[in-house]
TIDO-299965 format. One record per atom (N, C-alpha, C): x, y, z; residue number from 1; atom name. Coordinates in pm, whole numbers. Example, Ala and Ser with C-alpha at 12.3 -4.5 7.8 and 13.67 -1.06 7.14 Angstrom:
# residues 2
{{1319,-569,780},1,"N"};
{{1230,-450,780},1,"CA"};
{{1320,-330,780},1,"C"};
{{1285,-225,708},2,"N"};
{{1367,-106,714},2,"CA"};
{{1290,3,787},2,"C"};
//
This chain:
# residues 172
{{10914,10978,9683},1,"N"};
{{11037,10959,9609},1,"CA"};
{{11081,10815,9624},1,"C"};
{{11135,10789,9550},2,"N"};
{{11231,10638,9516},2,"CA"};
{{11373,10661,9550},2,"C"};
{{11396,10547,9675},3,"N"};
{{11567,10513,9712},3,"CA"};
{{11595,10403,9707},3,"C"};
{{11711,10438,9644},4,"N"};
{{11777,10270,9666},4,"CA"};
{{11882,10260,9764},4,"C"};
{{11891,10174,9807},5,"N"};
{{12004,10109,9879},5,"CA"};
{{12038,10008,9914},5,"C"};
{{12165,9974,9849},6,"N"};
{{12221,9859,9748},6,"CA"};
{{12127,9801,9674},6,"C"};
{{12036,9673,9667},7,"N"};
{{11946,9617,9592},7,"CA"};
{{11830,9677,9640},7,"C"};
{{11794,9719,9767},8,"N"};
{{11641,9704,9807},8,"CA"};
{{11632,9910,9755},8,"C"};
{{11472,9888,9732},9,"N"};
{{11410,10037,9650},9,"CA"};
{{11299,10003,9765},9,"C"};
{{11335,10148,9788},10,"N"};
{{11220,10220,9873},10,"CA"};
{{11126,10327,9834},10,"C"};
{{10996,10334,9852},11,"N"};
{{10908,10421,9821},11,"CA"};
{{10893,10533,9956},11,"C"};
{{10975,10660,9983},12,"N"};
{{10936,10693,10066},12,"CA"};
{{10860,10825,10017},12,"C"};
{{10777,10860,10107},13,"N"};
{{10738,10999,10123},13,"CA"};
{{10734,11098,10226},13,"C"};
{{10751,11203,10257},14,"N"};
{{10733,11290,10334},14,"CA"};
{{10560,11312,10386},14,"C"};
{{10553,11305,10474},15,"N"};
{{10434,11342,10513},15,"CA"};
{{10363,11457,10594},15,"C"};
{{10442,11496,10690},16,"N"};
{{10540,11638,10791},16,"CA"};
{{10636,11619,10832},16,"C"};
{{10665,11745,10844},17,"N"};
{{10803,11799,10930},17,"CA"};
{{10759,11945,11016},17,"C"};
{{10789,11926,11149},18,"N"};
{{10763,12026,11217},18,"CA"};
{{10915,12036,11307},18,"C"};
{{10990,12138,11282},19,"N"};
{{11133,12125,11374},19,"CA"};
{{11188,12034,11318},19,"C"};
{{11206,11924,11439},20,"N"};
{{11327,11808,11448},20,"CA"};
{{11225,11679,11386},20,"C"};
{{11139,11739,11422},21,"N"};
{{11014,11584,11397},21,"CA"};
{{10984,11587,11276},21,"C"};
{{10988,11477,11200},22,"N"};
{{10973,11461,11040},22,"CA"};
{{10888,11295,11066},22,"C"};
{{10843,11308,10985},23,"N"};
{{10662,11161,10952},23,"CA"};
{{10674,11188,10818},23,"C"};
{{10710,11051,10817},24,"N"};
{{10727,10986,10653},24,"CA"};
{{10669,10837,10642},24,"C"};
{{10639,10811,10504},25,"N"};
{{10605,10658,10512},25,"CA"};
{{10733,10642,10410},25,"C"};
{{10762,10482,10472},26,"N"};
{{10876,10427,10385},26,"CA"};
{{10763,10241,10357},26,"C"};
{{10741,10270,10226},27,"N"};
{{10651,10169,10173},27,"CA"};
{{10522,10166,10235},27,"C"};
{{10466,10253,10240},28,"N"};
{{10352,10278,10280},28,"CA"};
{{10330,10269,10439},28,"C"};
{{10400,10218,10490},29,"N"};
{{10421,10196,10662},29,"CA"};
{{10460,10349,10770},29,"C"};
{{10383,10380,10854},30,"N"};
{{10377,10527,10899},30,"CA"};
{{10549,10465,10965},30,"C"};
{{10606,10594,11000},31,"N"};
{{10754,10615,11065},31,"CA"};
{{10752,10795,11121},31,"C"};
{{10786,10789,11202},32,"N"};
{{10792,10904,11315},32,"CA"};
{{10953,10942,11339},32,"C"};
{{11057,11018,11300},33,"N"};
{{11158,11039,11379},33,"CA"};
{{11219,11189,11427},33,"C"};
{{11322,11197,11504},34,"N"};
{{11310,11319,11570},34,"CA"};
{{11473,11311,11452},34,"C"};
{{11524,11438,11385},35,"N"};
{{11637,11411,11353},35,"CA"};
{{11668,11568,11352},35,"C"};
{{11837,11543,11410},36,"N"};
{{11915,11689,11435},36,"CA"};
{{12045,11659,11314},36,"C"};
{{12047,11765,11259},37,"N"};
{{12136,11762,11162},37,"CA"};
{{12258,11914,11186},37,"C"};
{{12383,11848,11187},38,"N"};
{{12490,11914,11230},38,"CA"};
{{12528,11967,11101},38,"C"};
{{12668,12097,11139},39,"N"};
{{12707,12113,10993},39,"CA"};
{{12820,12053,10917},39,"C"};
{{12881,11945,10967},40,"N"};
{{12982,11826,10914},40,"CA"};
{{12925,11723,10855},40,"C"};
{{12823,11759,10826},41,"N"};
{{12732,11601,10784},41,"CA"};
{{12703,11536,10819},41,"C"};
{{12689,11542,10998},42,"N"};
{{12674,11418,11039},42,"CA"};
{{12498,11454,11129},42,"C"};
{{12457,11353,11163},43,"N"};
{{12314,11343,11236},43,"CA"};
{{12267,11300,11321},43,"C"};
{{12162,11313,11443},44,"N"};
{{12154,11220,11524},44,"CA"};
{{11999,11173,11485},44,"C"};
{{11950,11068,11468},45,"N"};
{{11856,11034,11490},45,"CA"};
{{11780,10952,11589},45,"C"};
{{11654,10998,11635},46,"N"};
{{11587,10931,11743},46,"CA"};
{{11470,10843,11684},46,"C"};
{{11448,10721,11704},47,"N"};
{{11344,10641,11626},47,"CA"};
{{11299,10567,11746},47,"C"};
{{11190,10557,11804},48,"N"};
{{11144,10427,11903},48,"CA"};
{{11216,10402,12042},48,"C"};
{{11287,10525,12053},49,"N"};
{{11352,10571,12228},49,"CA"};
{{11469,10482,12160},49,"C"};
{{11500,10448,12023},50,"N"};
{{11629,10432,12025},50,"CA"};
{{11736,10539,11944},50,"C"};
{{11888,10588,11970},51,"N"};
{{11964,10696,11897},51,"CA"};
{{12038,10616,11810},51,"C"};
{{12052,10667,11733},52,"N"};
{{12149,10675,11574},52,"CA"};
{{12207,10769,11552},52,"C"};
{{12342,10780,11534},53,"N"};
{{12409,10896,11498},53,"CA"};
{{12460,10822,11359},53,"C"};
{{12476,10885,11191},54,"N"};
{{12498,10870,11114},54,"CA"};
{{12588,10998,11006},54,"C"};
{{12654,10958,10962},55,"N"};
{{12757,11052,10900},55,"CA"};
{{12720,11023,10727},55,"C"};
{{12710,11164,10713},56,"N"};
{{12635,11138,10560},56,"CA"};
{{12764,11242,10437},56,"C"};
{{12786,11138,10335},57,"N"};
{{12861,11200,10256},57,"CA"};
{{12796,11254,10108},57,"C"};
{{12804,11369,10084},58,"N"};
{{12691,11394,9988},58,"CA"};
{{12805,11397,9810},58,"C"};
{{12711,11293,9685},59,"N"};
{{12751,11286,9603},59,"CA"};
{{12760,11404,9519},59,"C"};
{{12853,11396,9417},60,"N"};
{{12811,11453,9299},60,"CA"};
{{12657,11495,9253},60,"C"};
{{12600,11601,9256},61,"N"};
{{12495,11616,9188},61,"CA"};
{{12389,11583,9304},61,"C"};
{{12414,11584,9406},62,"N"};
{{12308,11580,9482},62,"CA"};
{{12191,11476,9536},62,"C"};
{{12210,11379,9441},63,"N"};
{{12110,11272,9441},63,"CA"};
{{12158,11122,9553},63,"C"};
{{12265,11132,9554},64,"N"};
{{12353,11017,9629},64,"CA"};
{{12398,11076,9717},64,"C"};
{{12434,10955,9834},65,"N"};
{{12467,10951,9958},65,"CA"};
{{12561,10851,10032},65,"C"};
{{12684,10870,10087},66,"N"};
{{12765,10752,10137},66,"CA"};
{{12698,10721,10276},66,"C"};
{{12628,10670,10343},67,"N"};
{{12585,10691,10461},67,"CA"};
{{12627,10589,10571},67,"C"};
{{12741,10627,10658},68,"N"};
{{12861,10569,10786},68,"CA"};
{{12732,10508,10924},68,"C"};
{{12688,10438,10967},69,"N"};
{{12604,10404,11084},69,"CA"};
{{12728,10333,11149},69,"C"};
{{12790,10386,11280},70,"N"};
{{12856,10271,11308},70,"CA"};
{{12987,10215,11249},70,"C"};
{{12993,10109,11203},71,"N"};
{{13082,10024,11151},71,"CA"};
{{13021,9971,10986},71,"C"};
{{12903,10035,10956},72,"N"};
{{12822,10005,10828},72,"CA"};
{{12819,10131,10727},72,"C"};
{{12854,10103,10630},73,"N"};
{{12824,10206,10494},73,"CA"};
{{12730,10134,10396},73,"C"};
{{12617,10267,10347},74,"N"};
{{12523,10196,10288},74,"CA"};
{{12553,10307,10165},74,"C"};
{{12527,10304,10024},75,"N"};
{{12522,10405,9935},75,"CA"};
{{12393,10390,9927},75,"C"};
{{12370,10538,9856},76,"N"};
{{12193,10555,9865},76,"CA"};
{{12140,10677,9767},76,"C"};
{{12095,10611,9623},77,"N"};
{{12051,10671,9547},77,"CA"};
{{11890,10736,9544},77,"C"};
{{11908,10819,9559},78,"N"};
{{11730,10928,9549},78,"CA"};
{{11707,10951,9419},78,"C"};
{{11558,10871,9363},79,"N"};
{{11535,10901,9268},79,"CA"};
{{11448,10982,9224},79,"C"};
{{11432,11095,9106},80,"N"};
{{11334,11172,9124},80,"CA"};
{{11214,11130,9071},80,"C"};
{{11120,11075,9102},81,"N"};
{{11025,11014,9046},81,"CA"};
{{10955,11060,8977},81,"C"};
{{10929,11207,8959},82,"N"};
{{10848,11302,8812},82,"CA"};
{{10934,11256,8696},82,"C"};
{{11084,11269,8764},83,"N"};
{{11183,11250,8625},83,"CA"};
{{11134,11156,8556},83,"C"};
{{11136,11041,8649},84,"N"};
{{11175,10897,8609},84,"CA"};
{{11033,10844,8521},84,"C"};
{{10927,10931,8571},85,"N"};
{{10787,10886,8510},85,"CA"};
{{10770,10962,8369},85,"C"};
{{10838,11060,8362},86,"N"};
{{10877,11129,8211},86,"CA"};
{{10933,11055,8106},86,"C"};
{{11075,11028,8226},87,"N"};
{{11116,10950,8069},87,"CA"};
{{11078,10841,8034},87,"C"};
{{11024,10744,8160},88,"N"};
{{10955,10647,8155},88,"CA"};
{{10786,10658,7979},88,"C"};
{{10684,10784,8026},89,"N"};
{{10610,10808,7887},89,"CA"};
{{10674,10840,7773},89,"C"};
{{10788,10894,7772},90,"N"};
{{10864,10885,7645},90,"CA"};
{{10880,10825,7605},90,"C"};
{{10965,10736,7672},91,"N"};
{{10992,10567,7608},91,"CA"};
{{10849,10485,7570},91,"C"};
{{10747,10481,7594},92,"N"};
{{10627,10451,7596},92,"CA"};
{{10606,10514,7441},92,"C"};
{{10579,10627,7400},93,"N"};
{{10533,10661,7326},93,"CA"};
{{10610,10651,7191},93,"C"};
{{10712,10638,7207},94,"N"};
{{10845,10546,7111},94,"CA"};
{{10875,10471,7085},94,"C"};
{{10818,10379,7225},95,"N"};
{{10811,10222,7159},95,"CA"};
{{10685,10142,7075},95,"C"};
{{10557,10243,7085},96,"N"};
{{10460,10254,7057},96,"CA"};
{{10463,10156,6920},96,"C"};
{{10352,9999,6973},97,"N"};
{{10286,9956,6801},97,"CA"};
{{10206,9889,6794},97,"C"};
{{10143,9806,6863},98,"N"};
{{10001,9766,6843},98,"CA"};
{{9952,9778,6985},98,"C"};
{{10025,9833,7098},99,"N"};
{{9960,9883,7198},99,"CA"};
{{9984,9998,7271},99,"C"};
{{9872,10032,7419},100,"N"};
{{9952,10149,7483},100,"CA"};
{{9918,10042,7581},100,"C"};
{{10055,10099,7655},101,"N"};
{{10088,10058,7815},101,"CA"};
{{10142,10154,7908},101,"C"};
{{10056,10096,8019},102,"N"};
{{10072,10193,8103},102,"CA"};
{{10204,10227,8154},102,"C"};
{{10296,10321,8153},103,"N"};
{{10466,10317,8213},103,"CA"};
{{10522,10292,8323},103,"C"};
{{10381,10354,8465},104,"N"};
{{10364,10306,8604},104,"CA"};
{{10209,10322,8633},104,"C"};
{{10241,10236,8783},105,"N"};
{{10074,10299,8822},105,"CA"};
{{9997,10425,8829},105,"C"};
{{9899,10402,8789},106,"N"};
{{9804,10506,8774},106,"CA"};
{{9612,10481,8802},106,"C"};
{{9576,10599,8754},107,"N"};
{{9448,10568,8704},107,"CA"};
{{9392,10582,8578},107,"C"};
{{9264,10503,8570},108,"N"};
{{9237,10578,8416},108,"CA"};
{{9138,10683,8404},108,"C"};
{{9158,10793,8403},109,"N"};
{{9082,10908,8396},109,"CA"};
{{8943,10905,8308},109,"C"};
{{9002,10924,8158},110,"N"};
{{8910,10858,8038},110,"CA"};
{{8971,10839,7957},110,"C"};
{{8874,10771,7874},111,"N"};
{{8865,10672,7732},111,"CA"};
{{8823,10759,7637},111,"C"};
{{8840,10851,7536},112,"N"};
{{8791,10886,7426},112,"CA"};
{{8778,10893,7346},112,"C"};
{{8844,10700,7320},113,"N"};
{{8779,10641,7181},113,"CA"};
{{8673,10500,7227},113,"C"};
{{8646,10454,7110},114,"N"};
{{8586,10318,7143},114,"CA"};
{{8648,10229,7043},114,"C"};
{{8621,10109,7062},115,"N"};
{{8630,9983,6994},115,"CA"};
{{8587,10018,6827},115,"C"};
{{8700,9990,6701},116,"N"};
{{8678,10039,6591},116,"CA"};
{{8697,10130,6522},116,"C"};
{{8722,10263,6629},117,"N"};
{{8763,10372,6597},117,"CA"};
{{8857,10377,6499},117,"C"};
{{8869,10440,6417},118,"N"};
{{9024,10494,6327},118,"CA"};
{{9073,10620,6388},118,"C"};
{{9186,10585,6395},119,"N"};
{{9298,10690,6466},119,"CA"};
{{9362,10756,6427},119,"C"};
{{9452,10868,6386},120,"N"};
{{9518,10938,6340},120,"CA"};
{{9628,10980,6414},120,"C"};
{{9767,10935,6344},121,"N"};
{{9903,10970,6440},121,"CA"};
{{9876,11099,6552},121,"C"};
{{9899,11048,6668},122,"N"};
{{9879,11248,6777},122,"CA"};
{{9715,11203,6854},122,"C"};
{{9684,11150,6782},123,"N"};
{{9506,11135,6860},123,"CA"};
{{9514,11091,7021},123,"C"};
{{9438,11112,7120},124,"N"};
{{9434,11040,7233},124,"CA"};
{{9358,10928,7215},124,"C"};
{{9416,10821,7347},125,"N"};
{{9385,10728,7328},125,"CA"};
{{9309,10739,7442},125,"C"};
{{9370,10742,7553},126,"N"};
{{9351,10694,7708},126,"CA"};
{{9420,10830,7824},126,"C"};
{{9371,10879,7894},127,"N"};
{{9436,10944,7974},127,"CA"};
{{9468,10902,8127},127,"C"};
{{9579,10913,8128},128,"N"};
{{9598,10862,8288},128,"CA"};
{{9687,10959,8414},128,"C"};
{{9617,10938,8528},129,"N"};
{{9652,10959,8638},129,"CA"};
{{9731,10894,8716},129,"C"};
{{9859,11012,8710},130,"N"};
{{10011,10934,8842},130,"CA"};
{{10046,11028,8881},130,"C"};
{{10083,11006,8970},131,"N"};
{{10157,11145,9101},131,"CA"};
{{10089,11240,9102},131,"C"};
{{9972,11236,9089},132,"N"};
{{9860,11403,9136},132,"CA"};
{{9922,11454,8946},132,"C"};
{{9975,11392,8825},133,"N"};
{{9909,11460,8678},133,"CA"};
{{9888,11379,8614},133,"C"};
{{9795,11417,8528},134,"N"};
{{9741,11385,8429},134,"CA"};
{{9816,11389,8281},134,"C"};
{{9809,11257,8214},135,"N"};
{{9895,11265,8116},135,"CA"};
{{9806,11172,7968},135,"C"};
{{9811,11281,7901},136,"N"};
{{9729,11201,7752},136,"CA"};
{{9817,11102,7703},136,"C"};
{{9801,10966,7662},137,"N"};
{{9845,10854,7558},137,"CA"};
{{9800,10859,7463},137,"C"};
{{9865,10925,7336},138,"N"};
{{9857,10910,7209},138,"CA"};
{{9916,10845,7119},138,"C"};
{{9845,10811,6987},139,"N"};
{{9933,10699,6931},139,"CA"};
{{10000,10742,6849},139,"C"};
{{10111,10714,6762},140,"N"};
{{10243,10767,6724},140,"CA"};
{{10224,10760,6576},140,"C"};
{{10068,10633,6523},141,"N"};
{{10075,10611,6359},141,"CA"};
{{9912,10618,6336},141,"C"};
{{9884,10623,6210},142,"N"};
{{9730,10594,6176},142,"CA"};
{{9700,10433,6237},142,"C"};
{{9580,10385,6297},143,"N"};
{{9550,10240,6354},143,"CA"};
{{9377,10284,6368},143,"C"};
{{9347,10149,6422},144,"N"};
{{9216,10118,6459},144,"CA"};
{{9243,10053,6566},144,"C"};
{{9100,10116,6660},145,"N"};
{{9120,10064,6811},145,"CA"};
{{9096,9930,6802},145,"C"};
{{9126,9824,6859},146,"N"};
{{9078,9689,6839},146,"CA"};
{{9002,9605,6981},146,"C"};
{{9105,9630,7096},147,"N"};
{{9012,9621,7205},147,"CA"};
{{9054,9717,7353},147,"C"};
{{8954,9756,7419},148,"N"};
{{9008,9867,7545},148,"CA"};
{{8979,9734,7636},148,"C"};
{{9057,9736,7751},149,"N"};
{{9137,9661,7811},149,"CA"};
{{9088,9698,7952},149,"C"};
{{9047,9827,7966},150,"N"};
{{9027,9907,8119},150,"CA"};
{{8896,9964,8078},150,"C"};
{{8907,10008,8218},151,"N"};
{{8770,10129,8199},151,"CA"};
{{8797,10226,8288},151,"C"};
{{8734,10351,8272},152,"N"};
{{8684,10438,8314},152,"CA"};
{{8711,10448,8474},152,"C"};
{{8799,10516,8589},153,"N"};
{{8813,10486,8702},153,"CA"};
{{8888,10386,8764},153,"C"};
{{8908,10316,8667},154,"N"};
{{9026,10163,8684},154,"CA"};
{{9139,10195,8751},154,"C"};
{{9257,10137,8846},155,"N"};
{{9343,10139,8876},155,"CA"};
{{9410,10054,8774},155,"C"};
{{9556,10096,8726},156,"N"};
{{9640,10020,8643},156,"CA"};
{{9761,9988,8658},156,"C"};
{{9850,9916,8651},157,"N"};
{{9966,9860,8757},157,"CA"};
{{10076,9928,8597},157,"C"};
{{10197,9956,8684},158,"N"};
{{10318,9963,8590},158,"CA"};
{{10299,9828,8450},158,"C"};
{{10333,9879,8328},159,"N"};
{{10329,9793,8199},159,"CA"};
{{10216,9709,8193},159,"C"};
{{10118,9748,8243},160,"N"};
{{9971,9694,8167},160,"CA"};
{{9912,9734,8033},160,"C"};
{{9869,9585,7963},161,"N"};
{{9833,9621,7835},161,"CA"};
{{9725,9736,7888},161,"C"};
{{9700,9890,7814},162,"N"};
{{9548,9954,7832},162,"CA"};
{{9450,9908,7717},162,"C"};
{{9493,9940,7592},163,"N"};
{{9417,9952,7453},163,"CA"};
{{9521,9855,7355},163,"C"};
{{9438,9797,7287},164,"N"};
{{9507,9751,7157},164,"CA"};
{{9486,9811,7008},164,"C"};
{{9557,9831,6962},165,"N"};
{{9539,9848,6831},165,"CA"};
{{9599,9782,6718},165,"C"};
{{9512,9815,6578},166,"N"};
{{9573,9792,6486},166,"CA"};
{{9649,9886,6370},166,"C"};
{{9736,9886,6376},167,"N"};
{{9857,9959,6270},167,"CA"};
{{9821,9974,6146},167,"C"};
{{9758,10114,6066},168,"N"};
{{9778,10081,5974},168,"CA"};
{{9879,10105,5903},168,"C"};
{{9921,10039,5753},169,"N"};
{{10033,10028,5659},169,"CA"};
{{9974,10165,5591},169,"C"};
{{10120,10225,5564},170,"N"};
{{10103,10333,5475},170,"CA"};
{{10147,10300,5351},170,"C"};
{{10053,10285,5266},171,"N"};
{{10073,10272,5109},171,"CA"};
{{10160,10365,5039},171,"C"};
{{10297,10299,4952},172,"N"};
{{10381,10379,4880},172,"CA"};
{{10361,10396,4762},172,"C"};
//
């Protein structure tokens, strides 16, 4: 999942939880902590033989957090990252016109056109792999492939050109 707090975004994940002990990576970096959670909202956490007690205020809707350390308040948005990669291909497939791009990282599963191809609005282009699914890129108008960009097994970074195409004009 994706947090923010204030400017900085964190990639964390869960990795276990057994009891009090929870192993997560926060940006890919392993983290170990022991955490007891009361029923006022508040918590103690143990990290590196050092304690934290933190008082957590829970937002509207579940996703946000006022979080008290001390003499420090941090707000802290949880983002749902299936969401965000949804609406993220939506917008992708809407903004759709002489290319597809990738919305985040992924992989490229396959290619099942080639160079030249004629396309038909709905056709696949490219399929890609994010968060453990698989998601077809199709194009939105009639075109011709013009050049593929990736291949087969490729890793692809957020908004990389994949495929180019060309648009065709529909005659009135």
């Amino acid at each position: 999942m994706e947090i923010h707090i204030g400017d900085r975004v964190a990639d964390v994940t869960l990795v276990s939880k057994e009891g009090n002990k929870v192993q997560l990576t926060i940006d890919g970096k392993p983290i170990e902590v022991d955490i007891v959670m009361a029923e006022n909202g508040n918590c103690s956490i143990l990290h590196n033989g050092n304690s934290f007690n933190a008082g957590l205020v829970r937002g509207e809707g579940g996703k946000n957090y006022d979080v008290n350390i001390l003499s420090r308040s941090f707000h802290v948005d949880i983002v749902d990252t299936q969401a965000k990669y949804l609406h993220m291909k939506r917008g992708a497939d809407e903004r759709q016109d002489n290319k597809i791009v990738a919305p985040m990282p992924g992989k490229v599963v396959s290619i099942p056109v080639k160079v030249n191809d004629r396309l038909n609005a709905g056709d696949i282009v490219v399929v890609l792999e994010a968060m453990k699914m698989q998601s077809n890129y199709k194009v939105s108008a009639d075109c011709v492939v013009r050049n593929i960009l990736v291949s087969e097994g490729e890793s692809v970074n957020a908004n990389q050109v994949l495929v180019e195409l060309e648009v065709l004009k529909v005659e009135e």
